[in-house]
C-alpha positions in Angstrom: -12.1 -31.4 67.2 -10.1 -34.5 65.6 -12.6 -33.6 62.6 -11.6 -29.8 62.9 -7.6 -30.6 62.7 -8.3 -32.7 59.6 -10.2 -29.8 58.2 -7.0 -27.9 59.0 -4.3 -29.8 57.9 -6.6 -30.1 54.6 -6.6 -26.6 54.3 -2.3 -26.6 54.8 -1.9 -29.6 51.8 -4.2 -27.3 49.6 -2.4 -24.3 50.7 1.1 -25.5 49.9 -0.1 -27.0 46.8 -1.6 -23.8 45.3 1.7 -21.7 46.3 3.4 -24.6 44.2 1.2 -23.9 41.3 1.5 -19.8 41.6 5.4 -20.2 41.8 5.3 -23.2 38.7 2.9 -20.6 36.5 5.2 -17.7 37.4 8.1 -19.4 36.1 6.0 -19.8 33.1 5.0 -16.6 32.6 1.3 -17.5 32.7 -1.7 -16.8 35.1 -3.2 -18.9 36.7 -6.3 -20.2 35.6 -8.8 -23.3 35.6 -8.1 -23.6 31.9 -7.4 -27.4 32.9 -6.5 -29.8 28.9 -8.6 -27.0 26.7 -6.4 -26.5 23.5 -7.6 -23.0 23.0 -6.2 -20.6 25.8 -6.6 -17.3 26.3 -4.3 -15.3 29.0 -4.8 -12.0 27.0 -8.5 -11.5 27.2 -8.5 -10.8 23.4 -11.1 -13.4 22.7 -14.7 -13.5 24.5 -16.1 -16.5 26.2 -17.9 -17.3 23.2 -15.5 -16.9 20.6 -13.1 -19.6 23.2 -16.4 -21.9 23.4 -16.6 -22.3 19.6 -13.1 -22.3 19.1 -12.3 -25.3 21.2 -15.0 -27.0 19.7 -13.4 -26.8 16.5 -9.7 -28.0 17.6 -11.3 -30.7 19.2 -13.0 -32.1 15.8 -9.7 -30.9 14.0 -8.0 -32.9 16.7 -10.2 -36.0 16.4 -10.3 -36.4 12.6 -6.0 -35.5 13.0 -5.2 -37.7 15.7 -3.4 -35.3 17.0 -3.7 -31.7 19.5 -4.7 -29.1 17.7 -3.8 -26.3 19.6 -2.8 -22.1 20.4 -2.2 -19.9 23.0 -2.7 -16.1 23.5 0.4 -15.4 25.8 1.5 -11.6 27.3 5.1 -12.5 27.1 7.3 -15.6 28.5 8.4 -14.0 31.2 12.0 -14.2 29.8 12.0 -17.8 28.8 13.0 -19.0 25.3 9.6 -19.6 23.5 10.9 -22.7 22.5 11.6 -24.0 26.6 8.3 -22.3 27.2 6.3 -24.4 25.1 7.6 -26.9 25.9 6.5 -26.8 29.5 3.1 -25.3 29.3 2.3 -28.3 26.7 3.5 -30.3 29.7 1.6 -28.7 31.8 -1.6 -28.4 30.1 -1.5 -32.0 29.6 -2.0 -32.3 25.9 -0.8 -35.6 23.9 2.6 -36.1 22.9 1.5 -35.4 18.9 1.0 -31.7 19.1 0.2 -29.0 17.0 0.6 -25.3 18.4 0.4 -21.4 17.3 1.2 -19.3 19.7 0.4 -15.8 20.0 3.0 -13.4 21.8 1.5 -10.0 22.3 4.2 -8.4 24.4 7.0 -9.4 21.7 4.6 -9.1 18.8 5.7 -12.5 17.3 3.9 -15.2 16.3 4.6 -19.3 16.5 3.9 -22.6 14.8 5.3 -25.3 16.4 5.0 -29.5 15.6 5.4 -32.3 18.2 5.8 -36.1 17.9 4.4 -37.6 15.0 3.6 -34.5 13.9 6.7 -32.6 14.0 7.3 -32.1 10.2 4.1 -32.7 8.3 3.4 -28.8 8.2 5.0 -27.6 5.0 6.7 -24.3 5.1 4.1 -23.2 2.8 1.5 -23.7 4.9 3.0 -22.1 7.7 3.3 -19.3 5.5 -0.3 -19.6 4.7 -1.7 -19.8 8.6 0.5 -16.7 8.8 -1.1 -14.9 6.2 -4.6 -15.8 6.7 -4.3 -15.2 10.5 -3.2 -11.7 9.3 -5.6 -11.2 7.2 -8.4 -12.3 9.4 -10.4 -9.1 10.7 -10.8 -10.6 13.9 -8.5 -13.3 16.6 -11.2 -15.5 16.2 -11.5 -15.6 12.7 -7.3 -15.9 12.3 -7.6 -18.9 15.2 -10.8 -20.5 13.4 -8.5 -20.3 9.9 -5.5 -21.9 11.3 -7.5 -24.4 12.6 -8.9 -25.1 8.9 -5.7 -24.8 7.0 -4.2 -27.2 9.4 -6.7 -29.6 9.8 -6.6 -31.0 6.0 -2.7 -31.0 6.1 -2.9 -33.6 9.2 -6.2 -35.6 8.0 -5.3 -38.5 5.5 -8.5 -37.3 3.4 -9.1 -38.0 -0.7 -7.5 -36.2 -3.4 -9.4 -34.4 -5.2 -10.7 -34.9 -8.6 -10.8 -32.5 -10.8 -12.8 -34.1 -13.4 -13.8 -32.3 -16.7 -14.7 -29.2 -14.4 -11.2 -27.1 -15.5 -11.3 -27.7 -18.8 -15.0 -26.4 -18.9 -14.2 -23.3 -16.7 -10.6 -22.8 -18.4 -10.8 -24.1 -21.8 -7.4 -25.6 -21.9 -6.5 -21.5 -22.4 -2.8 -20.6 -20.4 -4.7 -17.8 -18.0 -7.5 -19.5 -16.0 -9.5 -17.6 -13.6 -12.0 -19.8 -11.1 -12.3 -16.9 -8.7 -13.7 -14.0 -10.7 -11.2 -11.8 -9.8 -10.3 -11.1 -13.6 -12.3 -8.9 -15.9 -13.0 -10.6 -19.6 -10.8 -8.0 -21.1 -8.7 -8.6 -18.2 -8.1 -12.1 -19.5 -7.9 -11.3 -23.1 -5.0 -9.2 -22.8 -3.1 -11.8 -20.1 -4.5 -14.7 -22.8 -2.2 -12.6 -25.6 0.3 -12.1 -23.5 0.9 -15.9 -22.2 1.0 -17.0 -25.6 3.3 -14.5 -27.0 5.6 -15.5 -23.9 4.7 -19.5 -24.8 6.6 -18.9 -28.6 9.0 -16.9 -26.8 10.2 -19.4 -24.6 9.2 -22.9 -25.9 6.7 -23.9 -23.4 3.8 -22.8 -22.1 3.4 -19.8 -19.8 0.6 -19.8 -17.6 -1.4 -18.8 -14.7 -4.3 -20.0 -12.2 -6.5 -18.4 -9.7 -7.9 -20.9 -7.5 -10.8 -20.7 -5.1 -9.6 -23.8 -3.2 -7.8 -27.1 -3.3 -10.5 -29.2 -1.9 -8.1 -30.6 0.7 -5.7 -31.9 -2.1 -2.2 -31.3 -2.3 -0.9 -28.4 -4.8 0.8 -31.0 -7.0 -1.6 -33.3 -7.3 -3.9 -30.7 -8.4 -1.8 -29.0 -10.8 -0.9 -32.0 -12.5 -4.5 -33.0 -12.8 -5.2 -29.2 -14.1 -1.9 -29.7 -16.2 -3.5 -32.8 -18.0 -7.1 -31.7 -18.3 -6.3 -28.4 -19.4 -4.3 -30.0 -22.4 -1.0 -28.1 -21.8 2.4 -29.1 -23.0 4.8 -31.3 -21.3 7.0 -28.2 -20.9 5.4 -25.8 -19.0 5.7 -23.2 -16.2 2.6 -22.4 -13.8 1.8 -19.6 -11.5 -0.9 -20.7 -9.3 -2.8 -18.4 -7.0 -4.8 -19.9 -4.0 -7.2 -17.0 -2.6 -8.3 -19.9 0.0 -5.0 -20.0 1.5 -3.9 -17.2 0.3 -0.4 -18.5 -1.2 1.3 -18.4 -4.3 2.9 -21.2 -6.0 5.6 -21.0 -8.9 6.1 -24.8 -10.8 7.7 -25.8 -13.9 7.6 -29.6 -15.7 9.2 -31.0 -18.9 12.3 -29.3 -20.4 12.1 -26.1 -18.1 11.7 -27.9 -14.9 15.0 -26.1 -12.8 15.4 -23.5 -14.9 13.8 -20.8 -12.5 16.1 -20.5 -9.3 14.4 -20.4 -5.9 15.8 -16.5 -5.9 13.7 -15.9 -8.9 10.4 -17.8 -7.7 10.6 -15.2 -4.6 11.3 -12.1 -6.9 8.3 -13.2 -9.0 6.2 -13.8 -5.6 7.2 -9.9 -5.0 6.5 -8.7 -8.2 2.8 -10.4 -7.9 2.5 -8.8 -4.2 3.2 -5.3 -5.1 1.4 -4.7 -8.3 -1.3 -2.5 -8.7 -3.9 -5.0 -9.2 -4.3 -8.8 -10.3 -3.5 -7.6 -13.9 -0.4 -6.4 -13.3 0.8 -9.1 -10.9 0.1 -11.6 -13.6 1.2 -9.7 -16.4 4.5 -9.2 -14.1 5.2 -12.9 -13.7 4.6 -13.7 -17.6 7.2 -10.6 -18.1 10.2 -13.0 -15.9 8.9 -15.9 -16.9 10.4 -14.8 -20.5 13.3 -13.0 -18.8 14.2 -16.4 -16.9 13.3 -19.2 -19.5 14.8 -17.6 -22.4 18.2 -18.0 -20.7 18.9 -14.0 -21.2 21.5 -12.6 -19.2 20.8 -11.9 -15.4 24.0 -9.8 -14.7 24.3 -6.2 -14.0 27.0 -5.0 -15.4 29.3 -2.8 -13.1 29.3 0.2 -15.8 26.7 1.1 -18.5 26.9 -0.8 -21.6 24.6 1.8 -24.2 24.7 5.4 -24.1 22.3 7.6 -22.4 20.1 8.3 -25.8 19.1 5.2 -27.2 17.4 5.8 -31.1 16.4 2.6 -31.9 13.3 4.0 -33.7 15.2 6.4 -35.5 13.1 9.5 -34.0 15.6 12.3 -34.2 18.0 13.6 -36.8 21.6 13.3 -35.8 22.2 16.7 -35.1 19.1 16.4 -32.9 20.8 13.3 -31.4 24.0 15.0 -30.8 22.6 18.0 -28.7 20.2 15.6 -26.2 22.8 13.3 -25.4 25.9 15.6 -24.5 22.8 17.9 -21.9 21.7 14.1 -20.9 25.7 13.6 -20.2 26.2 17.1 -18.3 22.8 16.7 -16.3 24.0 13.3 -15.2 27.9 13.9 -14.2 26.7 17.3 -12.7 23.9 16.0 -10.4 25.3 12.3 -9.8 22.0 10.2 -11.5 21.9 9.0 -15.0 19.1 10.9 -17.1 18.3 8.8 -20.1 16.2 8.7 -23.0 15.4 5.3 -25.1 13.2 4.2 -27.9 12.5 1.4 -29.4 9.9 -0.3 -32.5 9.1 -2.8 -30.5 8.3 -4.0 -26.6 8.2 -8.1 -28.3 6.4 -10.1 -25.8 7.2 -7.7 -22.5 4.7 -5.0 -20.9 6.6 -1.7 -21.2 7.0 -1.8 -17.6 9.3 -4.7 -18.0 10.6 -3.5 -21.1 12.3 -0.8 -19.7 13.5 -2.2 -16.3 15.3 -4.7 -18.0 16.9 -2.6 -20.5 17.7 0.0 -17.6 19.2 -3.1 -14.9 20.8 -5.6 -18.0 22.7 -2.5 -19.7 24.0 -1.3 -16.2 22.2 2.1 -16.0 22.6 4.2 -12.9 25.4 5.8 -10.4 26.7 4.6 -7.4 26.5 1.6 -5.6 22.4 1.7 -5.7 22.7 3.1 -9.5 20.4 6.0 -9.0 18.8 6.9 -12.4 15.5 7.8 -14.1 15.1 6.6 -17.6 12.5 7.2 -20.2 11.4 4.9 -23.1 8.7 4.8 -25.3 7.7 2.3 -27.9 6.5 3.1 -31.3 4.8 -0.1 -32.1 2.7 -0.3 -28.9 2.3 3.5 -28.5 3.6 3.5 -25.2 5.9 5.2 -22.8 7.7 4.2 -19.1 9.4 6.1 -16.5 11.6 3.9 -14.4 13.5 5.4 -11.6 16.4 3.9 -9.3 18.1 4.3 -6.1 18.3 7.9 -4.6 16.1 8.5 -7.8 13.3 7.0 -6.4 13.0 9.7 -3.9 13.5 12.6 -6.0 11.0 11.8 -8.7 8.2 10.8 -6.6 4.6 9.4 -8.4 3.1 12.8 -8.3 6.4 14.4 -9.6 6.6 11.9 -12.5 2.8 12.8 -13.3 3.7 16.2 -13.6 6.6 15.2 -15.9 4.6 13.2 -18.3 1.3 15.6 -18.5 4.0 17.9 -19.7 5.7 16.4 -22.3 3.2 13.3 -23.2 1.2 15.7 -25.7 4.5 16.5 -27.8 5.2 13.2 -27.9 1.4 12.2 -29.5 2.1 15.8 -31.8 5.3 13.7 -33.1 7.0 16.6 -31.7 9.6 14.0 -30.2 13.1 16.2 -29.7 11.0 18.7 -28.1 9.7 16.0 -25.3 13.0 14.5 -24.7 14.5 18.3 -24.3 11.7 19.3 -22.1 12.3 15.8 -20.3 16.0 16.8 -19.6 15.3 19.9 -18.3 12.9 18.7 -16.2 15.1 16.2 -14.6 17.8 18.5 -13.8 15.0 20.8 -12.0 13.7 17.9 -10.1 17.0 16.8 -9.1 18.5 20.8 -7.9 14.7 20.5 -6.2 15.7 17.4 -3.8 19.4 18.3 -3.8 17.5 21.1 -1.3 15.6 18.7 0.9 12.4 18.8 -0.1 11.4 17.5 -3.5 8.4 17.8 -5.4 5.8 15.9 -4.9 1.9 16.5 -3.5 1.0 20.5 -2.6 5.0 21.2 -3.8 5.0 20.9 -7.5 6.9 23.6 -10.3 4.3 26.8 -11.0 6.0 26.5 -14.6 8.7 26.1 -16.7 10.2 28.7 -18.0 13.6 29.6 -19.6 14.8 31.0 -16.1 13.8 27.9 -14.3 16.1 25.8 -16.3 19.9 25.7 -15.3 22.4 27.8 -17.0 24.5 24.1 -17.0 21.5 22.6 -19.5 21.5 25.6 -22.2 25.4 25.1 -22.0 24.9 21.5 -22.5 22.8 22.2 -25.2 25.5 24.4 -27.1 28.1 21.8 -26.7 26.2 19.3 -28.1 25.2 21.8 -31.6 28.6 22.2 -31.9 29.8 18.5 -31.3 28.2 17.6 -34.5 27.3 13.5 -34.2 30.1 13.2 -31.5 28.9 10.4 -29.1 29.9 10.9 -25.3 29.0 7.8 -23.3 31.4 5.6 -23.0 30.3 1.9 -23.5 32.1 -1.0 -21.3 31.8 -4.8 -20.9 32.8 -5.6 -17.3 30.4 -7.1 -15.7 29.6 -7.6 -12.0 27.9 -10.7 -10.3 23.9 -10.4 -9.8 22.5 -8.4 -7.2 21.5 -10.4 -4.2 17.4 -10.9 -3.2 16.3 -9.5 -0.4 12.4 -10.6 -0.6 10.3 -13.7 1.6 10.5 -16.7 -0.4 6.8 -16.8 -0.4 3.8 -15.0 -1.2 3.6 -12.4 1.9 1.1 -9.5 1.1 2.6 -6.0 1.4 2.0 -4.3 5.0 1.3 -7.4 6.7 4.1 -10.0 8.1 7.1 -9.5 8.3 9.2 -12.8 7.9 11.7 -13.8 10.2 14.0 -16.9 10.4 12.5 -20.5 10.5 8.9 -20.9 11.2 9.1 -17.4 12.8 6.9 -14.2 11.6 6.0 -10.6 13.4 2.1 -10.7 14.1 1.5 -7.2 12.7 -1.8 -5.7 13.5 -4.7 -7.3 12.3 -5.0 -5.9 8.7 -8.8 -6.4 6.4 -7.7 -7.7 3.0 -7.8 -5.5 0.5 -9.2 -6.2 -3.1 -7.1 -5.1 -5.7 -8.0 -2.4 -7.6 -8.8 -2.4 -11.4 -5.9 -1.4 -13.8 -6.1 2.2 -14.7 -4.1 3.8 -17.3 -1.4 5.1 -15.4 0.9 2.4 -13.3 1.5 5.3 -10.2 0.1 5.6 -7.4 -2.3 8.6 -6.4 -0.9 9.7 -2.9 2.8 11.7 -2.0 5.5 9.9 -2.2 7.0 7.3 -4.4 5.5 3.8 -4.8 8.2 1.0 -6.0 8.0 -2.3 -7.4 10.7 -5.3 -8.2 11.9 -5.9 -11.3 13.3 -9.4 -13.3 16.5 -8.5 -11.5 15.6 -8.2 -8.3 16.3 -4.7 -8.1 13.7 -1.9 -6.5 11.9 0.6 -8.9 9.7 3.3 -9.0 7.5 4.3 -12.3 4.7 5.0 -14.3 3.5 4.0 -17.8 0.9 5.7 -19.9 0.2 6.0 -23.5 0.6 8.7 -26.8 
């Protein structure tokens, strides 16, 4: 009996003792389990019993070589808590070290965490948290964005070597300004970037130029860039784009006599540019295009009113009575439907792609109406047998990539027939019927394109406008100002964050979007629009959002 009651009052300590673990792991949030010091827990059931196995066998190496916890959680809500008060006691109460590292995974609020602790609260660099955030993304499975964290971390927390680069990038590069160690760039590819750096290079006084790395080799990005730097033979004054496809970040530097001269508000509108082009082509060609923009010292206002008229000649394509008749429909298509319609040529695109070209001349000469100066202007260049379509605003909408296609398959053949009054007229018209289309609700686009254009189909307003303009003679009817207004402010992540992934937040904070594959970039094809409805945009020098397409005559 004495021997029964012990049994009992056994049974009572263990009793009370597990109620006072339910009650501690409900304030928590967490269920209870026997999960006991393991620095990979799972309360979601995302990851199998396998996948946990080999994951905690790789924190606790990480851990070892660290000398610190290397550690995450898969969590179905805090239960209310602040994550940062929650944390803090299940790190308590999973009895890891003081030194702590910790992602945390919140399905219910679809956020996810990093978090230092002790001596190692501060050695993660925003970048890399950037980069666990983005490869975790990435990753097709959980265990293969836990195993990546894991590895991006581990180096950052390890006193390992730097590495040497040796004589291996000046092999593999050839002290050229557009190095690719990653294969992700054609030949041509790099021929045409190769041109373009070094046109840029004379532009701006230093040297322009761009890296695709495979990996760092556990070194820090500075030390390897100025190791590449030097064995590459580049100038003392230089600006570098580095790519890092094993971390999946983007890096913007500049030495010498530039160093400073791009503002941390440009380095993220560069970082956009990159992450929505097309393909790696573009996203390069993109950066060389602000480099020159920002190194050059050109302006980087937007003026509050347009500074040129809405027919630019520079090329000298049409007579003056021709020039007379497009501007004054261009200046009744735009005051009637609220969106400046222009028409610009040039010689010459100098050292920019077109694409760049004619954002820059559309933002720097203060094109567009209304606060988000909805427009659609086209250029071509004579030199480089090229034209663009760059669209603004509400404009964005109403000429959609389909629409635009539709535009230029009609007029793009006049233009190659040197038939070039008769494309910009056609172009006018066009506009004005795109813009009565949307001013209805449903523009054109996929399935809901114009049958044909014919003399009924274009408004009674244009063939006025085109009257008033024969009998104007040369008279010009855009008014040119020189107010200017204060730069638009950035909106974009001050890192590399690809498109459709995560979304940042403040601090060390990011939305864990769905898991997403990567996606390889496609191959530059002749047009710069994409192939589905709607309209696909990108960010210019300026920081301002555009739609387009580019194609040649």
């Amino acid at each position: 009996m004495k021997n029964v009651r012990v049994l009992k009052r056994t049974v009572t300590v263990f009793a009370f003792v597990l109620i006072l673990a339910l009650c501690a792991s409900s304030a928590l949030g967490l269920s209870i389990t026997s999960d006991g010091a393991n620095r990979i827990v799972d309360y979601t059931d995302r990851l199998s019993a396998e996948d946990t196995a080999a994951l905690e066998a790789a924190a606790g190496e990480a851990s070892a070589a660290a000398g610190c916890d290397i550690c995450c959680v898969f969590i179905n809500g805090t239960g209310g808590a602040d994550i940062d008060d929650y944390l803090e006691d299940y790190i308590a109460s999973q009895g890891y070290s003081a030194d702590c590292v910790m992602l945390a995974l919140d399905f219910d609020a679809e956020m996810i965490y990093f978090r230092e602790y002790g001596a190692a609260a501060g050695k993660a660099s925003d970048e890399l948290k950037e980069s666990v955030f983005d490869a975790y993304n990435d990753a097709e499975t959980y265990y293969d964005g836990v195993k990546a964290y894991i590895d991006l971390v581990s180096p950052a927390f390890t006193d390992g070597p730097v590495l040497t680069i040796g004589g291996d990038i000046r092999l593999s590069g050839d002290g050229k300004r557009i190095a690719d160690f990653t294969g992700r760039l054609s030949a041509e590819e790099l021929e045409g970037l190769e041109s373009a750096a070094a046109a840029a290079s004379a532009e701006c006084g230093c040297d322009v130029c761009c890296v695709f790395i495979d990996t760092l080799g556990g070194a820090d990005i500075d030390a390897y860039l100025e190791k590449y730097r030097a064995d590459a033979g580049y100038s003392a004054d230089c600006v570098i784009l580095a790519v890092d496809f094993e971390q999946n970040t983007i890096y913007m530097r500049e030495y010498g006599s530039v160093s400073g001269k791009v503002s941390d508000e440009q380095k993220r509108t560069v970082f956009s540019m990159y992450n929505e082009a097309d393909n790696y082509y573009d996203g390069v060609r993109a950066y060389i295009d602000a480099a020159i923009q920002y190194l050059t010292g050109s302006t980087q206002t937007i003026p509050a009113t347009r500074q040129k008229p809405l027919l630019v000649d520079d090329a000298n394509l049409l007579t003056e009575q021709e020039r007379a008749s497009l501007e004054a429909k261009l200046e009744e298509i735009s005051t009637r439907q609220g969106h400046d319609v222009s028409v610009v040529t040039v010689n010459s695109l100098g050292a920019k792609s077109v694409t760049a070209f004619t954002d820059d001349f559309y933002d720097y000469n203060g094109y567009g109406q209304g606060d988000d100066k909805s427009g659609i202007m086209f250029l071509i260049s004579m030199s480089e047998r090229e034209w663009h379509i760059t669209t603004t605003g509400r404009a964005i909408q109403i000429f959609t990539d389909r629409g635009q296609q539709y535009i230029t398959d009609t007029i793009v053949s006049k233009l190659s027939n040197g038939d070039y009054y008769e494309a910009f007229d056609q172009y006018a018209d066009l506009c004005d019927q795109f813009m009565t289309k949307a001013e209805e609700g449903e523009p054109y686009d996929v399935g809901n394109l114009p049958k044909s254009l014919t003399g009924k189909e274009i408004g009674g307003a244009s063939v006025f406008a085109v009257i008033v303009g024969l009998i104007s003679g040369g008279a010009v009817t855009g008014k040119m100002k020189s107010k200017v207004m204060n730069v638009k402010p950035q909106k974009n992540a001050d890192t590399y964050v690809r498109q459709g992934t995560l979304n940042v937040q403040d601090g060390g904070t990011f939305f864990v979007g769905s898991h997403v594959n990567r996606t390889r970039k496609p191959e530059p094809s002749s047009r710069s629009s994409g192939g589905g409805g709607g309209s696909s945009t990108h960010t210019s020098s300026s920081g301002s959002s555009h739609g387009g397409s580019s194609g040649r005559f």
